[in-house]
Short mmCIF file of the C-alpha atoms (twelve columns), coordinates in Angstrom:
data_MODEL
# 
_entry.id   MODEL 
# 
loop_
_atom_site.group_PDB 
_atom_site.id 
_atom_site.type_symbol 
_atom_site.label_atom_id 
_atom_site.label_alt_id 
_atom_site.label_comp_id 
_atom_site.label_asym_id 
_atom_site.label_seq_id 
_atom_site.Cartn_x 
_atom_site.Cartn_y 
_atom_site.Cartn_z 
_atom_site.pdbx_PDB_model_num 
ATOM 1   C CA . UNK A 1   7.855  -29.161 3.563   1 
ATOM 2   C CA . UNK A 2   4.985  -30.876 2.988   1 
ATOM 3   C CA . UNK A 3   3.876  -32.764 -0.386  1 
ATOM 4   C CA . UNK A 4   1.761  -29.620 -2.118  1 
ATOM 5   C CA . UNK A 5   4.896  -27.415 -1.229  1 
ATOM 6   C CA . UNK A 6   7.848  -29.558 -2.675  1 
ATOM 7   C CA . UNK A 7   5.635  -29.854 -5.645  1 
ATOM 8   C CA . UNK A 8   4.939  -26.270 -6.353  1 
ATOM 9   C CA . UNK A 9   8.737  -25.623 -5.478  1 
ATOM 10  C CA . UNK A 10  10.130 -28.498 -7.961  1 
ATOM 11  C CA . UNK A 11  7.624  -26.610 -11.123 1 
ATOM 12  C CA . UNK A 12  8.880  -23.398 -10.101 1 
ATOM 13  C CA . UNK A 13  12.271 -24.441 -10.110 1 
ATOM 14  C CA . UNK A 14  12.131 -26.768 -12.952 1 
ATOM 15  C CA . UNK A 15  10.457 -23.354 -14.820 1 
ATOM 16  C CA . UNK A 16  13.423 -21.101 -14.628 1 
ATOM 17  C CA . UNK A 17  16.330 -23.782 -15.053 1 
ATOM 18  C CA . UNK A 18  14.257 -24.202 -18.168 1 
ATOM 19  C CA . UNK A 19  14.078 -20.576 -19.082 1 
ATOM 20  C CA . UNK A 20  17.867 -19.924 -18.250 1 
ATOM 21  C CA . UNK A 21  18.852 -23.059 -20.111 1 
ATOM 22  C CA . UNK A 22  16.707 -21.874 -23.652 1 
ATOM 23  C CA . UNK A 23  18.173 -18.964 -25.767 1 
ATOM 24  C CA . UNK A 24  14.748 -17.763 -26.844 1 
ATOM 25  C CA . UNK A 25  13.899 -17.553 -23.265 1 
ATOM 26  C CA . UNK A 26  10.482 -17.015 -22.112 1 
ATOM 27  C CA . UNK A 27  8.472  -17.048 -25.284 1 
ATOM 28  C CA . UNK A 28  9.818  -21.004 -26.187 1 
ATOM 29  C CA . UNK A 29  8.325  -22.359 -22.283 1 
ATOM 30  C CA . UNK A 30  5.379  -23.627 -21.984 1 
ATOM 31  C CA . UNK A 31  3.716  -25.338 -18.950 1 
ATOM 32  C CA . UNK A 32  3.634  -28.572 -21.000 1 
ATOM 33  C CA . UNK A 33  7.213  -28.673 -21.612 1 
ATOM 34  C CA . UNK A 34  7.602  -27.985 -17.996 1 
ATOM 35  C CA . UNK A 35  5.338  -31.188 -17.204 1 
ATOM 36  C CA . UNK A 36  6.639  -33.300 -19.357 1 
ATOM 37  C CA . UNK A 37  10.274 -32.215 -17.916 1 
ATOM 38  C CA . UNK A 38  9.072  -32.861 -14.342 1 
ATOM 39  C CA . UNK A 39  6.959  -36.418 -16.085 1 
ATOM 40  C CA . UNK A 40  4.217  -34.745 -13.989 1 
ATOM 41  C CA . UNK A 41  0.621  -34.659 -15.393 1 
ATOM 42  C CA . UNK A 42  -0.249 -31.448 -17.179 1 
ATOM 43  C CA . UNK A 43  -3.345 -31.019 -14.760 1 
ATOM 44  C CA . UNK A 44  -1.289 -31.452 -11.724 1 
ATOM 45  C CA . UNK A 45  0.808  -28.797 -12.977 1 
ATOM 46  C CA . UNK A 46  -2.235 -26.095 -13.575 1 
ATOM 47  C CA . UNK A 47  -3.731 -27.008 -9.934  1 
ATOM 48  C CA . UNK A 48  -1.079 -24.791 -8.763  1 
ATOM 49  C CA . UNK A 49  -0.065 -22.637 -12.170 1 
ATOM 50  C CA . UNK A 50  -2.224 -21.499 -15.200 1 
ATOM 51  C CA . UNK A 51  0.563  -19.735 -17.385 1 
ATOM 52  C CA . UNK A 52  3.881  -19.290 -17.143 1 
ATOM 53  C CA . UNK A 53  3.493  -15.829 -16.059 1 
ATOM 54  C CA . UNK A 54  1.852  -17.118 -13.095 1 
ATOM 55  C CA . UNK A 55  4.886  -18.472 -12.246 1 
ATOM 56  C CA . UNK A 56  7.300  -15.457 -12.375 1 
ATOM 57  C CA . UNK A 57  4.333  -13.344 -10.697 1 
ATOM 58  C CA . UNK A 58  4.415  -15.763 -7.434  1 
ATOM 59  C CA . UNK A 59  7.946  -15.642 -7.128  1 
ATOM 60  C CA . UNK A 60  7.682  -12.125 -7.297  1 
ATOM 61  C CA . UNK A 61  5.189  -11.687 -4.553  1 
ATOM 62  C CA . UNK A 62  6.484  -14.566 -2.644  1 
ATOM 63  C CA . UNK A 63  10.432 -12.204 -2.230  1 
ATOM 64  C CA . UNK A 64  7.792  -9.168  -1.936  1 
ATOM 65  C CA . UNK A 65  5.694  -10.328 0.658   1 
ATOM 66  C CA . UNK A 66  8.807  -12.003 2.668   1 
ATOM 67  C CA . UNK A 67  10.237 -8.226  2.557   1 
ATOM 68  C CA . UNK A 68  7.075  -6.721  3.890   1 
ATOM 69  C CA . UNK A 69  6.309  -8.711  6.624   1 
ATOM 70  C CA . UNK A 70  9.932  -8.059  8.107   1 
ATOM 71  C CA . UNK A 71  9.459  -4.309  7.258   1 
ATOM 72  C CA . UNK A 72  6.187  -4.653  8.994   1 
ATOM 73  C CA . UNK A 73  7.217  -5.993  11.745  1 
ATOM 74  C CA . UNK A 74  10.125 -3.925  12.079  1 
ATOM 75  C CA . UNK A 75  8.293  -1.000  12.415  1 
ATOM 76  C CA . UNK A 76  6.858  -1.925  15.075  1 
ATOM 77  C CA . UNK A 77  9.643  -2.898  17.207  1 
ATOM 78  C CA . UNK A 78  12.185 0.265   15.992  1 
ATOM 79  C CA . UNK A 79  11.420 2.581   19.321  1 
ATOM 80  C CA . UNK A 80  14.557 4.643   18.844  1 
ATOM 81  C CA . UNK A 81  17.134 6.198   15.731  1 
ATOM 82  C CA . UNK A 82  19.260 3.229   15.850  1 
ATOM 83  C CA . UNK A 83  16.975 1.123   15.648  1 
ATOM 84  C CA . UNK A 84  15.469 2.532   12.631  1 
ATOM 85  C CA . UNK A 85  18.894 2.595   10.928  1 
ATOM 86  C CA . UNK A 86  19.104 -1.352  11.563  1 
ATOM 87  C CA . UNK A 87  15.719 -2.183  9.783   1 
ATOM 88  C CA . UNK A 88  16.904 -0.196  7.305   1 
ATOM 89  C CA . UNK A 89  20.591 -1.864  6.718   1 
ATOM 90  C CA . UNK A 90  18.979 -5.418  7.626   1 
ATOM 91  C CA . UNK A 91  15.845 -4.668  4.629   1 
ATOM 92  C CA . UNK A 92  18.819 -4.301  2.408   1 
ATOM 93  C CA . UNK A 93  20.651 -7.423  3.285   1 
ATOM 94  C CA . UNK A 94  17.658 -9.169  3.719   1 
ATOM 95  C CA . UNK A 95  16.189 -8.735  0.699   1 
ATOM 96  C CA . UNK A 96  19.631 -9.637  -1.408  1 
ATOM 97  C CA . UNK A 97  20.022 -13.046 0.594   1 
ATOM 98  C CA . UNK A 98  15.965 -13.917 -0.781  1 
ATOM 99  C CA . UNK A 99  16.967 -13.007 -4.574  1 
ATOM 100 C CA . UNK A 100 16.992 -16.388 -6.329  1 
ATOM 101 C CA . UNK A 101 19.367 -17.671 -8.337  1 
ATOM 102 C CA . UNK A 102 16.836 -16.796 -11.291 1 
ATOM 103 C CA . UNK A 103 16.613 -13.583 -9.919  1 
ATOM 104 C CA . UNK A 104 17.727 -11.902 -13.744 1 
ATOM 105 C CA . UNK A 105 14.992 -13.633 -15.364 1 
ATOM 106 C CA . UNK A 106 12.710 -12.390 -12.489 1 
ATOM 107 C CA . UNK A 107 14.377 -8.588  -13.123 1 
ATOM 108 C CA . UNK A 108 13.886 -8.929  -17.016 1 
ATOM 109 C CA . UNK A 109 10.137 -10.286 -16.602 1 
ATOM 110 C CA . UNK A 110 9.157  -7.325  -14.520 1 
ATOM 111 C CA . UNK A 111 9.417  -4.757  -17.007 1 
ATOM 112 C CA . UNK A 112 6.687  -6.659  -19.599 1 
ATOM 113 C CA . UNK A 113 4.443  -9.307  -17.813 1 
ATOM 114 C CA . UNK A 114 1.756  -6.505  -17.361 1 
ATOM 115 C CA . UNK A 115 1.008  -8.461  -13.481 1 
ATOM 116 C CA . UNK A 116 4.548  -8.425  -12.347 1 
ATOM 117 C CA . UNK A 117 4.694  -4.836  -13.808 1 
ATOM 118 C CA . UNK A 118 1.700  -3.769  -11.361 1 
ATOM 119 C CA . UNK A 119 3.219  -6.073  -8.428  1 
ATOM 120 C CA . UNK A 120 6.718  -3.564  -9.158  1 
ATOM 121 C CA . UNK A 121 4.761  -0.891  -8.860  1 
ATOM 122 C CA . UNK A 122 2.968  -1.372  -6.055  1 
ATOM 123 C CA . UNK A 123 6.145  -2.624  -4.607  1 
ATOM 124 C CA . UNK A 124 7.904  0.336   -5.497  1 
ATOM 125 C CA . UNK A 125 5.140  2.338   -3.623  1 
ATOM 126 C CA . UNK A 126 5.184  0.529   -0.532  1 
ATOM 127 C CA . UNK A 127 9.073  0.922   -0.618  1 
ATOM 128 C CA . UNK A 128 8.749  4.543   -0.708  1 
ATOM 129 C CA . UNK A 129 6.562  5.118   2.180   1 
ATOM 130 C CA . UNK A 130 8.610  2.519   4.139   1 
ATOM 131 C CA . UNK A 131 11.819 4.028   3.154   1 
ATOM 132 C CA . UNK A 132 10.336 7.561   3.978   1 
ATOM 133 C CA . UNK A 133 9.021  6.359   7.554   1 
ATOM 134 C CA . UNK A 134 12.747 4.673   8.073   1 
ATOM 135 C CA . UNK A 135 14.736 7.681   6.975   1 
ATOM 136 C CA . UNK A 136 12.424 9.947   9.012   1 
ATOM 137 C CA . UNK A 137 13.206 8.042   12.448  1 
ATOM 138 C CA . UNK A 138 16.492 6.827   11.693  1 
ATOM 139 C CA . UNK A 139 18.154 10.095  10.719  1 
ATOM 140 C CA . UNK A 140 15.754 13.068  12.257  1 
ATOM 141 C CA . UNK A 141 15.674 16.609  11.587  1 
ATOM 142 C CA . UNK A 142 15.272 16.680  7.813   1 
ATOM 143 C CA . UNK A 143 13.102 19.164  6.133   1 
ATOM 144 C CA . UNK A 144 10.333 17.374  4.034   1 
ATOM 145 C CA . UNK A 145 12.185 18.609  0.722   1 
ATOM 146 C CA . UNK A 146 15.039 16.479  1.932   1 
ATOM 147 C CA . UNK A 147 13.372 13.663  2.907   1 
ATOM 148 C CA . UNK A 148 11.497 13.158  0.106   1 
ATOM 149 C CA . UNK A 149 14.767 13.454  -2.348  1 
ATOM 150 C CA . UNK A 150 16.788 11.141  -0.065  1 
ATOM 151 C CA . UNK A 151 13.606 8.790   -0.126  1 
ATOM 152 C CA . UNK A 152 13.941 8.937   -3.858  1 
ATOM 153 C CA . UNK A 153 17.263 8.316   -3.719  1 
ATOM 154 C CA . UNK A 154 17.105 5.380   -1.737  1 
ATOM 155 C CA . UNK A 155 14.533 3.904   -3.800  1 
ATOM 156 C CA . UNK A 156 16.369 4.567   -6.837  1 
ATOM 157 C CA . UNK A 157 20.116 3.003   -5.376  1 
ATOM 158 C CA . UNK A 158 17.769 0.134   -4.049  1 
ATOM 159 C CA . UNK A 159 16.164 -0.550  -7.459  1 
ATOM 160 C CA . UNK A 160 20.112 -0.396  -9.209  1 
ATOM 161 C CA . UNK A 161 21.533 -3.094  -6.656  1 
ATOM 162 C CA . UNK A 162 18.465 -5.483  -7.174  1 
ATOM 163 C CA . UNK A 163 19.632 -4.924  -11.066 1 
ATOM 164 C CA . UNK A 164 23.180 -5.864  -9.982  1 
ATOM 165 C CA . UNK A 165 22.443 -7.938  -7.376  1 
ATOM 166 C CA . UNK A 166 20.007 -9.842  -10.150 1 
ATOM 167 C CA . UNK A 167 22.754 -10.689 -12.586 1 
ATOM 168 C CA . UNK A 168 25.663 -11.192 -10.164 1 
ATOM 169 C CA . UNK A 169 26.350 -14.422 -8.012  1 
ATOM 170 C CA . UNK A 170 25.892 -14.787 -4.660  1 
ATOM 171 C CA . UNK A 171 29.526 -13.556 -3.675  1 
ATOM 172 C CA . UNK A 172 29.841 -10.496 -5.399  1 
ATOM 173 C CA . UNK A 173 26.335 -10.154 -4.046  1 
ATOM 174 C CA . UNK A 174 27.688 -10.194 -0.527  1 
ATOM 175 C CA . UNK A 175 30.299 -7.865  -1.344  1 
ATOM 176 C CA . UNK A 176 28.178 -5.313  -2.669  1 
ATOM 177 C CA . UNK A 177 25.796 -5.306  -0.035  1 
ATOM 178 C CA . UNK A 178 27.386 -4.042  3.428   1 
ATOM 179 C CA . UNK A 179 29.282 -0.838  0.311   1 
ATOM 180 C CA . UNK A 180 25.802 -0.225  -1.108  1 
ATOM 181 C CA . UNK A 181 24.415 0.430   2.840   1 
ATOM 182 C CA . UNK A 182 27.599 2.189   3.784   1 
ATOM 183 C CA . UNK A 183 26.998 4.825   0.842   1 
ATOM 184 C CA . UNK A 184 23.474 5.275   1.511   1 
ATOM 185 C CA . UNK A 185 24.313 6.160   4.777   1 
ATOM 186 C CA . UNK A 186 26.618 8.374   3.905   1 
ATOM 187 C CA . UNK A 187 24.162 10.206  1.938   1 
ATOM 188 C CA . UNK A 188 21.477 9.917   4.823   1 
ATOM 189 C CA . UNK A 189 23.899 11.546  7.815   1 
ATOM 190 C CA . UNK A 190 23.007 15.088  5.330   1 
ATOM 191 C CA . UNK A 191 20.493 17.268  6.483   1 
ATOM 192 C CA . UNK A 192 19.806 19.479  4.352   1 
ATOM 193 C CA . UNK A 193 21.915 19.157  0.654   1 
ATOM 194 C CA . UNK A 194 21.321 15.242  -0.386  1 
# 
């Protein structure tokens, strides 16, 4: 990693311990405290960050971005069913293993910071087409009223584990993980009814 990197990783890190460690959370962080915390000059600190909120959003795009290039790529290598139903399991587990340990203040923030709102969103989006590509190749035959409810479905269980999965330690995150895909494909084996 080289010097710009460990830097930008030691205020992002130094951020959230800060924000987990404060009862008032967000709203009593500044970037100053953060310098002052990492005895790192206030205009070193803004080189890479201009609020907080800048913060949160980059960790947001950095686990969103991570996800989509996998998806991406995986698209373009599933040829048959199976392999469909793999990118789909591996997404899953994938995207639980990048959740941070700050991963609940990341959850909380991206219901108000009006930029990691719009990144959700257009997260969200790009999960459903994904999801609706994946389920269409992975379990064929579906009638588009189907597909679209089991896509909704999908996005819907996949927004409740990152909830979970946000607030829960990395064990119980494991454990969750391979139940949460067995259950979704459950549901995804229907044709016609789910």
């Amino acid at each position: 990693m080289d010097k710009k990197t460990a830097s930008k990783v030691k205020i992002i890190n130094k951020t959230f311990e800060a924000i987990k460690k404060d009862t008032k959370g967000m709203s009593n962080i500044s970037l100053l405290r953060v310098a002052e915390e990492l005895s790192m000059p206030l205009e070193e600190l803004t080189s890479f960050f201009l609020t907080v909120e800048d913060i949160y959003l980059n960790e947001q795009q950095r686990i969103n971005n991570r996800l989509e290039t996998y998806l991406d790529s995986g698209f373009s290598n599933a040829k048959t069913a199976n392999d469909a139903k793999d990118l789909f399991e591996n997404t899953i587990r994938k995207f639980v293993e990048e959740l941070p340990d700050y991963a609940d203040v990341m959850w909380a923030a991206s219901f108000y910071i009006p930029k990691c709102l719009e990144e959700r969103n257009r997260m969200k989006s790009y999960l459903k087409k994904s999801f609706k590509k994946i389920i269409k190749k992975g379990w064929p035959g579906k009638i588009d009223s189907v597909l679209d409810r089991q896509t909704d479905l999908c996005l819907l269980s996949f927004y409740g584990l990152y909830e979970y999965c946000a607030r829960a330690n990395t064990k119980k995150r494991k454990d969750i993980v391979e139940d949460f895909i067995n259950m979704l494909n459950l549901h995804l084996q229907d044709r016609l009814f789910f």
